[in-house]
N, CA, C and O atoms as a printed pandas DataFrame, in Angstrom:
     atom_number atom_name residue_name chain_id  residue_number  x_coord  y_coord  z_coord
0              1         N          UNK        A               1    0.843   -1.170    0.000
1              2        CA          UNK        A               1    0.000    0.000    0.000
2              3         C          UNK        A               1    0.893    1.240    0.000
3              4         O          UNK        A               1    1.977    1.180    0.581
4              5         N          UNK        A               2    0.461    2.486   -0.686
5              6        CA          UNK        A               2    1.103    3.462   -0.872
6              7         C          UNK        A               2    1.054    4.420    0.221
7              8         O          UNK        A               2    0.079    5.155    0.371
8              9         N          UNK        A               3    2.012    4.441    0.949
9             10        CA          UNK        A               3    2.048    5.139    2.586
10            11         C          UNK        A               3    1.366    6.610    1.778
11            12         O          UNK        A               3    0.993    6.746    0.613
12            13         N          UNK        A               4    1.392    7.700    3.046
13            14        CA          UNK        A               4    1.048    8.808    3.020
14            15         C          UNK        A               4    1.765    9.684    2.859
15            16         O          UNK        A               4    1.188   10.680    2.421
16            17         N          UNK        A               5    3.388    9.855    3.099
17            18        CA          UNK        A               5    4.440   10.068    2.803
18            19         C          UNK        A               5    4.474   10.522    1.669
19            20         O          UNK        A               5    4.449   11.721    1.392
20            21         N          UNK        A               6    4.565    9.152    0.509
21            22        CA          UNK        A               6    4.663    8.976   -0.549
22            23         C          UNK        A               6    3.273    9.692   -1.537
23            24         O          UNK        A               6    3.519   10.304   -2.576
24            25         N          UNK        A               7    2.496    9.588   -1.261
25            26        CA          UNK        A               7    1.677   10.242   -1.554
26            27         C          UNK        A               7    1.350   12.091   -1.414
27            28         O          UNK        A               7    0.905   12.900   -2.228
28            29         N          UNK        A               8    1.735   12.202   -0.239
29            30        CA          UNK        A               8    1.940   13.932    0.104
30            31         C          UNK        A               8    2.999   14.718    0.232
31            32         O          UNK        A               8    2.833   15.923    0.423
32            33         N          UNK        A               9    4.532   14.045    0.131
33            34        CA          UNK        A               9    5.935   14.575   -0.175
34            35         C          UNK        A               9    6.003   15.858   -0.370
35            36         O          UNK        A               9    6.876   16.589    0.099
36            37         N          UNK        A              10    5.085   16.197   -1.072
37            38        CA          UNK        A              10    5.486   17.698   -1.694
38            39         C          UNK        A              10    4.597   18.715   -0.112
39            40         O          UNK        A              10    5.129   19.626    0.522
40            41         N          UNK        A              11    3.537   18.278    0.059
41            42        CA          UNK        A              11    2.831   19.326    1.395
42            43         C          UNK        A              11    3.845   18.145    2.440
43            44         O          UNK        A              11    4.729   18.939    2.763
44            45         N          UNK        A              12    4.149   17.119    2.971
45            46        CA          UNK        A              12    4.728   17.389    4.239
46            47         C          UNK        A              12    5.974   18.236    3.763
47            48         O          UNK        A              12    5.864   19.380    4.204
48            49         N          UNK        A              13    6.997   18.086    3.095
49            50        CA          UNK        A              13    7.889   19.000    2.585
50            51         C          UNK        A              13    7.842   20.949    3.055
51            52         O          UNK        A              13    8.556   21.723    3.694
52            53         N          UNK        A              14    6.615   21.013    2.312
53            54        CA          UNK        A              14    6.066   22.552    2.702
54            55         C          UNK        A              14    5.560   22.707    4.337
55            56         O          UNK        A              14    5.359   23.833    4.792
56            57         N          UNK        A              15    5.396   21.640    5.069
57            58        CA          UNK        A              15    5.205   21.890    6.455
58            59         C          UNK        A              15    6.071   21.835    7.129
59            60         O          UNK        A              15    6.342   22.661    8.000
60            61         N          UNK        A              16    6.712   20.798    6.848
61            62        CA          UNK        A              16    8.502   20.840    7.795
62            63         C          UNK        A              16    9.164   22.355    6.925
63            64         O          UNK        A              16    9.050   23.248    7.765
64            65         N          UNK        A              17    9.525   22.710    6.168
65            66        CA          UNK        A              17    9.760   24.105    5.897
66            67         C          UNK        A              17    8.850   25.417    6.144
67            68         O          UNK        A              17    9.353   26.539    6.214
68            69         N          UNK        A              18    7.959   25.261    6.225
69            70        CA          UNK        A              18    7.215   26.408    7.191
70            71         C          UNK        A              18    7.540   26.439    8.951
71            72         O          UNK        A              18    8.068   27.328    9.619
72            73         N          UNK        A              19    6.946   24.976    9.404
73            74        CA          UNK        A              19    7.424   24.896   10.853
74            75         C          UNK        A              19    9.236   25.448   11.485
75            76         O          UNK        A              19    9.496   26.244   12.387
76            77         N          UNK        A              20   10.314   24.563   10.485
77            78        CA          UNK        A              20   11.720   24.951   10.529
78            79         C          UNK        A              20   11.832   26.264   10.069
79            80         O          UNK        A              20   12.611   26.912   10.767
80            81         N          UNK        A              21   11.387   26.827    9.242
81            82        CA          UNK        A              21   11.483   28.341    8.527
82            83         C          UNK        A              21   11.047   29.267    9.219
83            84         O          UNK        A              21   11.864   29.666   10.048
84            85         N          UNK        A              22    9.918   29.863    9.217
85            86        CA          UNK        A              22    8.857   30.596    9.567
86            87         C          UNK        A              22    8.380   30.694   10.848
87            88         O          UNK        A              22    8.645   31.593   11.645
88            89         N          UNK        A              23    7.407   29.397   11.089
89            90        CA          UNK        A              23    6.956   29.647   12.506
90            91         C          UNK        A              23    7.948   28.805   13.400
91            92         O          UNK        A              23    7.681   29.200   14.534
92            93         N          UNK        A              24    8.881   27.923   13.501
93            94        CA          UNK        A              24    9.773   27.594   14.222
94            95         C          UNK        A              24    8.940   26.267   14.714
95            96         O          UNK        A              24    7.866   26.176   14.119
96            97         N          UNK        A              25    9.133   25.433   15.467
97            98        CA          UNK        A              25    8.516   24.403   15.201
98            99         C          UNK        A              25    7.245   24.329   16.641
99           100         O          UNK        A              25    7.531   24.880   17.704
100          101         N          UNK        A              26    5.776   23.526   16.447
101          102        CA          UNK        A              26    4.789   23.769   17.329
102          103         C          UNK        A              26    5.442   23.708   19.239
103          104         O          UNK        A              26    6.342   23.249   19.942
104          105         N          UNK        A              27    4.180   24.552   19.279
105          106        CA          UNK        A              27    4.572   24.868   20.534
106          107         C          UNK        A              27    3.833   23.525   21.071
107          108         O          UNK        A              27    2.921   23.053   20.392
108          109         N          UNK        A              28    4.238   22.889   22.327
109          110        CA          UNK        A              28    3.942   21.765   23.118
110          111         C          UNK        A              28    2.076   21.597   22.988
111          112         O          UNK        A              28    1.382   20.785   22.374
112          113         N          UNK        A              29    1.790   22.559   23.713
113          114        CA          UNK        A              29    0.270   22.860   23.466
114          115         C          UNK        A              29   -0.546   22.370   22.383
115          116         O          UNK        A              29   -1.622   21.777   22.455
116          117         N          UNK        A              30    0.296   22.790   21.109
117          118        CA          UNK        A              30   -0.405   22.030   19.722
118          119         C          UNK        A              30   -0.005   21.291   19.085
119          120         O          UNK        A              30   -0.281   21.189   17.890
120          121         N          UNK        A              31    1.062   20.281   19.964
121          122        CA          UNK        A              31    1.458   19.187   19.327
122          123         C          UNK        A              31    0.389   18.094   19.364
123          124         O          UNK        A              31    0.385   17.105   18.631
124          125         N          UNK        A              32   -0.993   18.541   20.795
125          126        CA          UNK        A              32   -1.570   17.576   20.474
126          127         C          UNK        A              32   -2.725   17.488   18.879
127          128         O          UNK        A              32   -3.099   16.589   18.126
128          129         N          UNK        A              33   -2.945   18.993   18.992
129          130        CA          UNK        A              33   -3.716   19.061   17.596
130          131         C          UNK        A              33   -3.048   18.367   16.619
131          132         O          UNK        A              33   -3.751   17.394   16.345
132          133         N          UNK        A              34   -1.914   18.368   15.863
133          134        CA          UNK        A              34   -1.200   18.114   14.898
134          135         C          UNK        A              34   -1.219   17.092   14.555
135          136         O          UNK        A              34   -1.448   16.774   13.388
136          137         N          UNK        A              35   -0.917   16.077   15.745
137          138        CA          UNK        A              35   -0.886   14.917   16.124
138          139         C          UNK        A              35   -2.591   14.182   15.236
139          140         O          UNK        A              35   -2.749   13.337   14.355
140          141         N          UNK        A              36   -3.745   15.197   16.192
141          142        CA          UNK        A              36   -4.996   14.860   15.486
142          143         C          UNK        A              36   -5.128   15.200   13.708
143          144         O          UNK        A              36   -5.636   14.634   12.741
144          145         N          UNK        A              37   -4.423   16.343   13.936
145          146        CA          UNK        A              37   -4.692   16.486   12.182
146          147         C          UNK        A              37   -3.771   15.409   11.168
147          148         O          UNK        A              37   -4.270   14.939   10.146
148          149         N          UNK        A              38   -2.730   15.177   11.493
149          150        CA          UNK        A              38   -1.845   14.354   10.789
150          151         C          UNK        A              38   -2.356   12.836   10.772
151          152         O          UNK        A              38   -2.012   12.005    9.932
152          153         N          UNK        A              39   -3.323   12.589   11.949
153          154        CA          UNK        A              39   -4.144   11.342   11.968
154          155         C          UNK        A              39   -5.278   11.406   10.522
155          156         O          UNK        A              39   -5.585   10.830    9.479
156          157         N          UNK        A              40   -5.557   12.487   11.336
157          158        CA          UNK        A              40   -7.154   12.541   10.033
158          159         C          UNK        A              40   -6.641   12.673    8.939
159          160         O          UNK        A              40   -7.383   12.102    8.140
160          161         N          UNK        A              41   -5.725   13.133    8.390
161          162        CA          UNK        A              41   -4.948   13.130    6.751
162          163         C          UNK        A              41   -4.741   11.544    6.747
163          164         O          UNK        A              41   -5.325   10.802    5.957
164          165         N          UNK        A              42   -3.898   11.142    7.659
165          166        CA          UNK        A              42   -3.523    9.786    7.632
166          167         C          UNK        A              42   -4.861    8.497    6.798
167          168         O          UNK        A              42   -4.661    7.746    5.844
168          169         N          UNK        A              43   -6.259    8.697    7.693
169          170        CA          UNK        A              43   -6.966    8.203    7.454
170          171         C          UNK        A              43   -7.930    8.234    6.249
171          172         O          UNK        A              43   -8.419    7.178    5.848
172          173         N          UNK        A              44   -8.217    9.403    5.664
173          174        CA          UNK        A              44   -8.510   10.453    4.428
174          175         C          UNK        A              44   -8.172    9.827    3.624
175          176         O          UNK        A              44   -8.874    9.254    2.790
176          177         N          UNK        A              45   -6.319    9.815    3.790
177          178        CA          UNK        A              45   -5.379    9.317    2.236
178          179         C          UNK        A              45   -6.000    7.417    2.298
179          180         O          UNK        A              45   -6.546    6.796    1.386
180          181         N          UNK        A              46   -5.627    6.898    3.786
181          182        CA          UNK        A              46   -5.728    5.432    3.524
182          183         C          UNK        A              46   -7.275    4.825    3.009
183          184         O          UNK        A              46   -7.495    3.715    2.526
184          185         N          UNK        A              47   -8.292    5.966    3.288
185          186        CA          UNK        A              47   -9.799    5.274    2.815
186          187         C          UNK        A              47   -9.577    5.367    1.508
187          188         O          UNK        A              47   -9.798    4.314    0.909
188          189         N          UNK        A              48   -9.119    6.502    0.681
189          190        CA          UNK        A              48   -9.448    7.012   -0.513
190          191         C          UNK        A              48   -8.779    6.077   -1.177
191          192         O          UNK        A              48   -9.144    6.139   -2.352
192          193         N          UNK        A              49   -7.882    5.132   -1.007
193          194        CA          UNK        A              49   -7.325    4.224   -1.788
194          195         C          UNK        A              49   -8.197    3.217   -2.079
195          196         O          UNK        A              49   -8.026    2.401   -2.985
196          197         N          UNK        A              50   -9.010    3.249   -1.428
197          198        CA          UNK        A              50  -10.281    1.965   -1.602
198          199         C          UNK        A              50  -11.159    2.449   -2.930
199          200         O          UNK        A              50  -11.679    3.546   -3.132
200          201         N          UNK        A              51  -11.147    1.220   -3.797
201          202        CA          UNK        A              51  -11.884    1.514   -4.896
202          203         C          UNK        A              51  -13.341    1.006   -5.042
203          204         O          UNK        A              51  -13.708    0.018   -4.406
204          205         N          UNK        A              52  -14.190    1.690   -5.891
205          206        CA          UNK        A              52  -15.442    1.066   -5.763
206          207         C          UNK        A              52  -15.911   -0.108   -7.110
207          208         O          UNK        A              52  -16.057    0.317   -8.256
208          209         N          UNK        A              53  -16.057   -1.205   -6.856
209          210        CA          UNK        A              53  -16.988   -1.806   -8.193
210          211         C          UNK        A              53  -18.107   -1.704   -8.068
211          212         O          UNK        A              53  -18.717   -1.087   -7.195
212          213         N          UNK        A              54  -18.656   -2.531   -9.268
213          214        CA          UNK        A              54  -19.943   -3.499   -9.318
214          215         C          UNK        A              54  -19.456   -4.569   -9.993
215          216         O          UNK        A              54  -18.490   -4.713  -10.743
216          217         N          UNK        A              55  -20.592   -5.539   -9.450
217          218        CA          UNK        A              55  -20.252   -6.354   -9.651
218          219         C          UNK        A              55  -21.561   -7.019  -10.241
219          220         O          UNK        A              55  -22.464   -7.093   -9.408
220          221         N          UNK        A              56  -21.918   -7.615  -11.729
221          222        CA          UNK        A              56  -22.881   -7.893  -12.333
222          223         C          UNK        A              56  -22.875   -9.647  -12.323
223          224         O          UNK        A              56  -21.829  -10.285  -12.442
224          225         N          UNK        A              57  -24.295  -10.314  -12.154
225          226        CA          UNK        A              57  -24.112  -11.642  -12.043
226          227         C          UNK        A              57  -25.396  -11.936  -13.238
227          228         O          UNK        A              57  -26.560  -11.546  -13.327
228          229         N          UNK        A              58  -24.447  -12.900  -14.146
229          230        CA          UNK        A              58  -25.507  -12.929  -14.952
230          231         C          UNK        A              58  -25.544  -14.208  -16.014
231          232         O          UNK        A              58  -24.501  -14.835  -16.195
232          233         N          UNK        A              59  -26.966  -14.648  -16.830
233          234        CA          UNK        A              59  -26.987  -15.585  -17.400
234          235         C          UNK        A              59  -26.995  -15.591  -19.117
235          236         O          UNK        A              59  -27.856  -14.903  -19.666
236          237         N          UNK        A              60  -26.327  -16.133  -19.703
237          238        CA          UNK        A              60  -26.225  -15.890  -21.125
238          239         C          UNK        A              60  -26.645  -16.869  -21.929
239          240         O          UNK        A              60  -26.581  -17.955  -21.353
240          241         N          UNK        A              61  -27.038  -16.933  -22.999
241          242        CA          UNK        A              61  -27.715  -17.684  -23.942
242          243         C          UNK        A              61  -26.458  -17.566  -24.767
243          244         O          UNK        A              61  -25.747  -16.624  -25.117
244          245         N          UNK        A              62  -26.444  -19.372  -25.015
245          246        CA          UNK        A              62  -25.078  -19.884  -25.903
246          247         C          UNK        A              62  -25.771  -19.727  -27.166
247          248         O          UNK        A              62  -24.800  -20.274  -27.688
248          249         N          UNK        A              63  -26.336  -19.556  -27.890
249          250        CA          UNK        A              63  -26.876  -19.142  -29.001
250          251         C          UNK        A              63  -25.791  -17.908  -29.626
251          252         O          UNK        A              63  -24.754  -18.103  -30.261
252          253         N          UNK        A              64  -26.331  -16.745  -29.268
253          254        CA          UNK        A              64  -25.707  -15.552  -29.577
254          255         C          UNK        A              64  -24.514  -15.113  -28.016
255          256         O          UNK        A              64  -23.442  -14.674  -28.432
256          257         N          UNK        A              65  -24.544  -15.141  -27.372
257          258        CA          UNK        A              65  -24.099  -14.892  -25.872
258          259         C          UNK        A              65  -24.889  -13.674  -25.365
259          260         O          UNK        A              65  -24.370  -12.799  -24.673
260          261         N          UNK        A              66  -26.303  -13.671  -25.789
261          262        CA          UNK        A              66  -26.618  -12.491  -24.988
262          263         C          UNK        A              66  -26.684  -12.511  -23.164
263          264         O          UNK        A              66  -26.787  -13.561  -22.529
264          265         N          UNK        A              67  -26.624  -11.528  -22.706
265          266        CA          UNK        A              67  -26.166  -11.504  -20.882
266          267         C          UNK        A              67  -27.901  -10.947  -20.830
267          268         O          UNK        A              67  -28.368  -10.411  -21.835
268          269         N          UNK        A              68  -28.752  -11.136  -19.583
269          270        CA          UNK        A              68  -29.604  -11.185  -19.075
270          271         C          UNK        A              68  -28.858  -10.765  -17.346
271          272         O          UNK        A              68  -28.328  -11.581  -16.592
272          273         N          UNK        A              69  -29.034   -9.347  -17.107
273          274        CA          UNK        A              69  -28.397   -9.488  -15.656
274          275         C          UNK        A              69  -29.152   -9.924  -14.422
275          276         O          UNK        A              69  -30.335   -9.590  -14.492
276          277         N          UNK        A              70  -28.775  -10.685  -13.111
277          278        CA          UNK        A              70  -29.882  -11.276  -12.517
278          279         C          UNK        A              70  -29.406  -10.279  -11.430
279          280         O          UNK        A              70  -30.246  -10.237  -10.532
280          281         N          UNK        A              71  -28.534   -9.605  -11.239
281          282        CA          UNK        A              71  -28.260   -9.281   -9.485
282          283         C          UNK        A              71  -26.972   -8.218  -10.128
283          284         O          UNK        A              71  -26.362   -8.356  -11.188
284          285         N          UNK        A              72  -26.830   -7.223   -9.165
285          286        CA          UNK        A              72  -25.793   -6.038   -9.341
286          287         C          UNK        A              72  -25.176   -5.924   -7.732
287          288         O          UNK        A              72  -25.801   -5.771   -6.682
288          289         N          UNK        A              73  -24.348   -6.002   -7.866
289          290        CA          UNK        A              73  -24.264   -5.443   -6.304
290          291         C          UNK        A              73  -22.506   -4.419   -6.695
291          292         O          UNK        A              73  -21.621   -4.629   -7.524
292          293         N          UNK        A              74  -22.673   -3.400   -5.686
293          294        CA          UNK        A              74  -21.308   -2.312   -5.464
294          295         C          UNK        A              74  -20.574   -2.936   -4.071
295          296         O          UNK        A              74  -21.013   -3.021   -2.924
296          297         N          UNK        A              75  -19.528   -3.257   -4.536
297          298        CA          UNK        A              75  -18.169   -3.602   -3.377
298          299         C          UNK        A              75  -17.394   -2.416   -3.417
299          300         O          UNK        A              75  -17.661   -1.640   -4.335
300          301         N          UNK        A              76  -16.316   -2.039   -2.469
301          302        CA          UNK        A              76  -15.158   -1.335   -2.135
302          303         C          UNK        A              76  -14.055   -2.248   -1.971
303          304         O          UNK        A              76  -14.149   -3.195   -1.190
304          305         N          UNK        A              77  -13.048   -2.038   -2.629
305          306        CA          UNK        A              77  -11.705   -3.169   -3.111
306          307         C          UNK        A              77  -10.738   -2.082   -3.149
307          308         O          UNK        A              77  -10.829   -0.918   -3.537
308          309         N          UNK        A              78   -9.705   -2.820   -2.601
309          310        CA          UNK        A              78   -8.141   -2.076   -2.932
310          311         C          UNK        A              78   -7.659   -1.955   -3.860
311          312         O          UNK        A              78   -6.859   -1.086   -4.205
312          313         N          UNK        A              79   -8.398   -3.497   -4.866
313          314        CA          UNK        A              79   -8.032   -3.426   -6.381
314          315         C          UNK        A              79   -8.759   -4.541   -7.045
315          316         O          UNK        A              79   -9.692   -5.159   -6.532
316          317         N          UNK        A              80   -8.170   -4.785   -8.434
317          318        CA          UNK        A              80   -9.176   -5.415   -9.133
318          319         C          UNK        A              80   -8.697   -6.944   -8.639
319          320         O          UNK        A              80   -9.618   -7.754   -8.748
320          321         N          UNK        A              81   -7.610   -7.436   -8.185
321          322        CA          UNK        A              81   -7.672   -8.533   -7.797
322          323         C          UNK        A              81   -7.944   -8.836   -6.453
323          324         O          UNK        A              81   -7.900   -9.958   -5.949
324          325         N          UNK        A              82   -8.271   -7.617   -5.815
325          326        CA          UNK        A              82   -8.647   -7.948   -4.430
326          327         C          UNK        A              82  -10.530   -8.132   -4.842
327          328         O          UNK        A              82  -11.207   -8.817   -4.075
328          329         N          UNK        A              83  -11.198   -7.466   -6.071
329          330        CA          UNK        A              83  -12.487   -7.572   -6.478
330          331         C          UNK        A              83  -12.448   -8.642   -6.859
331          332         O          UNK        A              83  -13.249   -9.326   -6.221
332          333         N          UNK        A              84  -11.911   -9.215   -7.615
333          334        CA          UNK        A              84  -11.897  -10.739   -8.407
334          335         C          UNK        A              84  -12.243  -11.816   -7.389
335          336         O          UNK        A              84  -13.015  -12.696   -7.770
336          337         N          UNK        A              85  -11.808  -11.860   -6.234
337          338        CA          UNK        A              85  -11.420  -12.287   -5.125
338          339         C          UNK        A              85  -13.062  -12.548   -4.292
339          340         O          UNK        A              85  -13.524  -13.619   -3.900
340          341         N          UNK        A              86  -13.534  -11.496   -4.230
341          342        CA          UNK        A              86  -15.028  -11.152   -3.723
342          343         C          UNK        A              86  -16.266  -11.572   -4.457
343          344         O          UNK        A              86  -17.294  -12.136   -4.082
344          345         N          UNK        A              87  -15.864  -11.133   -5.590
345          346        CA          UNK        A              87  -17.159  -12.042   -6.696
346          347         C          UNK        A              87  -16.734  -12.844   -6.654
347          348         O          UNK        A              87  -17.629  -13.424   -6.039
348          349         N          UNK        A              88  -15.880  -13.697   -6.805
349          350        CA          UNK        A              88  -15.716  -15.256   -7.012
350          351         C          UNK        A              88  -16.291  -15.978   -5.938
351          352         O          UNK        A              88  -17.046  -16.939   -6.089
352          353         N          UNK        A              89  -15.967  -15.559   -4.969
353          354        CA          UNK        A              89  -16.553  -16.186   -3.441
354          355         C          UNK        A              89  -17.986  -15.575   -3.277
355          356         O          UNK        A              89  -18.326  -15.884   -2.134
356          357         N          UNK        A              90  -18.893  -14.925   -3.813
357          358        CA          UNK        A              90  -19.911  -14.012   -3.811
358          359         C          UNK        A              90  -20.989  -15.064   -5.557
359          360         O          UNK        A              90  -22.131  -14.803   -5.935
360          361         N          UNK        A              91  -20.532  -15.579   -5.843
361          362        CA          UNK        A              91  -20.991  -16.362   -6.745
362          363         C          UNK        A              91  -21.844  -17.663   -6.797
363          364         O          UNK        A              91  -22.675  -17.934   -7.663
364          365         N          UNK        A              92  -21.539  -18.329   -5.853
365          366        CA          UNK        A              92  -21.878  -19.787   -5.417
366          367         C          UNK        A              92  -23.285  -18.863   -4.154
367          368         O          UNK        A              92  -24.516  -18.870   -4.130
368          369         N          UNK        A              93  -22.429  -18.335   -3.478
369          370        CA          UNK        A              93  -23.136  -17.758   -2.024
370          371         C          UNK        A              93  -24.048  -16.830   -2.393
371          372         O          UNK        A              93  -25.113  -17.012   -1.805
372          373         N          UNK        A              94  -24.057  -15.865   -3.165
373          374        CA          UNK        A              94  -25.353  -14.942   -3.180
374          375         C          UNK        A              94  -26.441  -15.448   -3.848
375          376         O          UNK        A              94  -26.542  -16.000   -4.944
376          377         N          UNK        A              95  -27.535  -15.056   -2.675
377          378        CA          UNK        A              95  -28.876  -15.873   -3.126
378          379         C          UNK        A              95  -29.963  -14.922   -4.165
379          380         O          UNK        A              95  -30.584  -13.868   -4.032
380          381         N          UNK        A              96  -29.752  -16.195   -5.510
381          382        CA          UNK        A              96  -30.527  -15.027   -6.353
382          383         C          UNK        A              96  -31.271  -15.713   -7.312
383          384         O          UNK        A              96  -30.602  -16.678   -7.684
384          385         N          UNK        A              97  -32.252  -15.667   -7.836
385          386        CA          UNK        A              97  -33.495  -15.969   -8.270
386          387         C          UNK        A              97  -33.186  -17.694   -9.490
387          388         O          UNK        A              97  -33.856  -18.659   -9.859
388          389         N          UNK        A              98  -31.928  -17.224   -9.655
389          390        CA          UNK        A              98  -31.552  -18.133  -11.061
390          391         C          UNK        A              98  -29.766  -18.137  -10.730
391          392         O          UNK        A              98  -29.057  -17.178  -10.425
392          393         N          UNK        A              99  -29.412  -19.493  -10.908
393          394        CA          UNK        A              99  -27.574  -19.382  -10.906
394          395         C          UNK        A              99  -27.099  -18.846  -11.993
395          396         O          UNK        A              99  -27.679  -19.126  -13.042
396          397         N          UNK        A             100  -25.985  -17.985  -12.034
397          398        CA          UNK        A             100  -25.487  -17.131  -12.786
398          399         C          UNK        A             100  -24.562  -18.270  -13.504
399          400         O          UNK        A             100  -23.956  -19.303  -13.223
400          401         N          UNK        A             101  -24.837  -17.442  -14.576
401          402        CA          UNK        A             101  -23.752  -18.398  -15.642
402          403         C          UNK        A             101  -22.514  -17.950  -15.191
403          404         O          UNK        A             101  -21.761  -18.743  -14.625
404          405         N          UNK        A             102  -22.138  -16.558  -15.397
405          406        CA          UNK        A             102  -20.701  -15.473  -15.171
406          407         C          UNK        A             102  -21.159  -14.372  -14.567
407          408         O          UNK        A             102  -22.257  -13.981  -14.172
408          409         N          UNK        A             103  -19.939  -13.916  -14.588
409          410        CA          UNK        A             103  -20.061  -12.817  -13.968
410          411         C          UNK        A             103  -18.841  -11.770  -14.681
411          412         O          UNK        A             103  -17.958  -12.169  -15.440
412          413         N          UNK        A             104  -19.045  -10.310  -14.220
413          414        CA          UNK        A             104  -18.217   -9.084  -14.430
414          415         C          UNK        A             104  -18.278   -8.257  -13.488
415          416         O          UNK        A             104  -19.233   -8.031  -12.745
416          417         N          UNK        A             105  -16.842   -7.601  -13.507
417          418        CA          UNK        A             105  -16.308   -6.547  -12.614
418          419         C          UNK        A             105  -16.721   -5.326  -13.504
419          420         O          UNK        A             105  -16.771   -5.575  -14.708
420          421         N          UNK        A             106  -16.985   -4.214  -13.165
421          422        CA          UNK        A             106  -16.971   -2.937  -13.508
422          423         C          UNK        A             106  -16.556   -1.768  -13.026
423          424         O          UNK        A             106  -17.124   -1.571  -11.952
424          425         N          UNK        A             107  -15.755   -0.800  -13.340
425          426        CA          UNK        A             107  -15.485    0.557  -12.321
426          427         C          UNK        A             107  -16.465    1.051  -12.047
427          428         O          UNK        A             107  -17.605    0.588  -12.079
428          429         N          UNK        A             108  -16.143    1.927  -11.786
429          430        CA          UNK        A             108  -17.539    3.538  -11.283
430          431         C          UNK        A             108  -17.889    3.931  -12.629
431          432         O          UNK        A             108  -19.075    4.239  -12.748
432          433         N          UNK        A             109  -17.356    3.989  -13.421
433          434        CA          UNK        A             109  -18.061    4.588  -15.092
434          435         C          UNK        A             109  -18.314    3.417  -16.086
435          436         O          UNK        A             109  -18.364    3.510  -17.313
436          437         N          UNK        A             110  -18.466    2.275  -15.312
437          438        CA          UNK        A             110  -19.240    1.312  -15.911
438          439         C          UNK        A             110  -18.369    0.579  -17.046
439          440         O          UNK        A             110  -18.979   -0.036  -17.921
440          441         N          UNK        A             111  -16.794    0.628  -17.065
441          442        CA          UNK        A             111  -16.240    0.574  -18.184
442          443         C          UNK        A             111  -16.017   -1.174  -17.182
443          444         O          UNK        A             111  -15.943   -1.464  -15.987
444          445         N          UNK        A             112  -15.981   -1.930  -18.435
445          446        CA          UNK        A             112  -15.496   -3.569  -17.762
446          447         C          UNK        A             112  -14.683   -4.038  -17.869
447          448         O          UNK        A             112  -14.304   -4.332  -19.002
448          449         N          UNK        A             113  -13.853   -4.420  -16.600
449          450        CA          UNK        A             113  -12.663   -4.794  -16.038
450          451         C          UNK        A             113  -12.037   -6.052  -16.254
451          452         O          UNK        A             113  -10.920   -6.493  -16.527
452          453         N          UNK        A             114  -13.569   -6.589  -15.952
453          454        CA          UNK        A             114  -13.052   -8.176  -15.747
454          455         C          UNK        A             114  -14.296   -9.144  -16.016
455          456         O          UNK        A             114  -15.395   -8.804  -15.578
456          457         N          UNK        A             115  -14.174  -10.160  -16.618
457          458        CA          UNK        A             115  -15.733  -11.285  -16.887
458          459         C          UNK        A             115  -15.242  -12.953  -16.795
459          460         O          UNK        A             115  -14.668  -13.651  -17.631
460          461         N          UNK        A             116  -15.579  -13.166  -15.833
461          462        CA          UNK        A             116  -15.642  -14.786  -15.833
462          463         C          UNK        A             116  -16.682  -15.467  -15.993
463          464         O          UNK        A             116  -17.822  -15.033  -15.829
464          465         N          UNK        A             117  -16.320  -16.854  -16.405
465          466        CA          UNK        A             117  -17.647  -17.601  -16.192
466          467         C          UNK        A             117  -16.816  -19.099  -16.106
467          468         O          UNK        A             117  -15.873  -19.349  -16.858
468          469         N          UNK        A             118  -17.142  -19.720  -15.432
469          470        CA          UNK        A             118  -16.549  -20.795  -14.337
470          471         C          UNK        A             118  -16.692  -21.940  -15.637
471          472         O          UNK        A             118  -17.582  -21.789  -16.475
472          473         N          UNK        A             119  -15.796  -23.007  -15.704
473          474        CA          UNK        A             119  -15.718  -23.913  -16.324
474          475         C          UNK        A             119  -16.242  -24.986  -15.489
475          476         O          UNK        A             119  -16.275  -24.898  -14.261
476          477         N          UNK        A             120  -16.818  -26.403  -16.407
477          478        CA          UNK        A             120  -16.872  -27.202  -15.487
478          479         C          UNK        A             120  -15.784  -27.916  -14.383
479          480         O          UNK        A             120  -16.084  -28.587  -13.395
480          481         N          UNK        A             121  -14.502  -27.573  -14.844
481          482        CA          UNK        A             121  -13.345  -28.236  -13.242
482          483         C          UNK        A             121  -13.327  -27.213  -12.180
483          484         O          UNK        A             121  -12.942  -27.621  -11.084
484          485         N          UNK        A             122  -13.782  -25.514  -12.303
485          486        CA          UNK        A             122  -13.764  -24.691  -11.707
486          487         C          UNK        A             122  -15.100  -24.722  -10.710
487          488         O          UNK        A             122  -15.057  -24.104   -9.646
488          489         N          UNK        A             123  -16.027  -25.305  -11.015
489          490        CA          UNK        A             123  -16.993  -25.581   -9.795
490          491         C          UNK        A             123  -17.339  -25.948   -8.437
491          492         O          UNK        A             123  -18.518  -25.957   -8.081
C-alpha cells in the first residue's frame, strides 16, 4: 500500500519548511492538535485508496451470448484482484433468483474490467 508520505511529499515538505522556517517548530500545546490532524490526513489518504466496483451476475444464452443481468451489487476493493477475489466467493453464495452463468467486474463509469464464467473443473 502506498504510505502517506509517498503520496503527500510535496505538502509534508512545505510543512517541515514552514514549521523549521517561519513559525519555528509547534509549541507543546499544539502538538496535540497536529498529532490529530496528521491522523485525520492519515486516514482520508488510507480510505481514498479503496476503490469502488460493481459487480454484475448474470446468465447468457449460448446461441448468440446475450447476458440477461440477474443481481448487481457495489463492493469497495483495494483493487481489481482484491475484487476478483469477492465475486468469485460471492458467486456460489449470493442468493438469487436463477444461478449465474458469469459474472463481471466494472469501475464507477461502468467501463469492464473483468468477466468470468466458471468452467466445469472450476466448480
Amino acid at each position: 500500500m502506498i504510505s502517506f508520505l509517498a503520496l503527500h511529499a510535496p505538502l509534508a515538505r512545505a510543512a517541515l519548511a514552514y514549521f523549521t522556517c517561519c513559525a519555528g517548530p509547534p509549541a507543546l500545546s499544539e502538538l496535540a492538535y497536529v498529532k490529530r490532524d496528521a491522523a485525520l490526513i492519515f486516514e482520508i489518504a488510507e480510505s481514498s485508496l479503496v476503490m469502488n466496483f460493481t459487480i454484475e451476475f448474470f446468465r447468457s444464452r449460448p446461441s448468440d451470448e446475450a447476458h440477461a443481468t440477474l443481481d448487481r451489487i457495489s463492493i469497495g476493493a483495494d483493487n481489481l484482484n482484491a475484487a476478483t477475489v469477492k465475486a468469485k466467493s460471492l458467486f456460489d453464495t449470493l442468493d438469487m433468483p436463477q444461478k449465474p452463468d458469469g459474472l463481471r467486474i466494472l469501475d464507477q463509469v461502468k467501463r469492464e474490467l473483468f468477466v468470468w464464467k466458471p468452467d466445469n473443473h472450476e466448480v
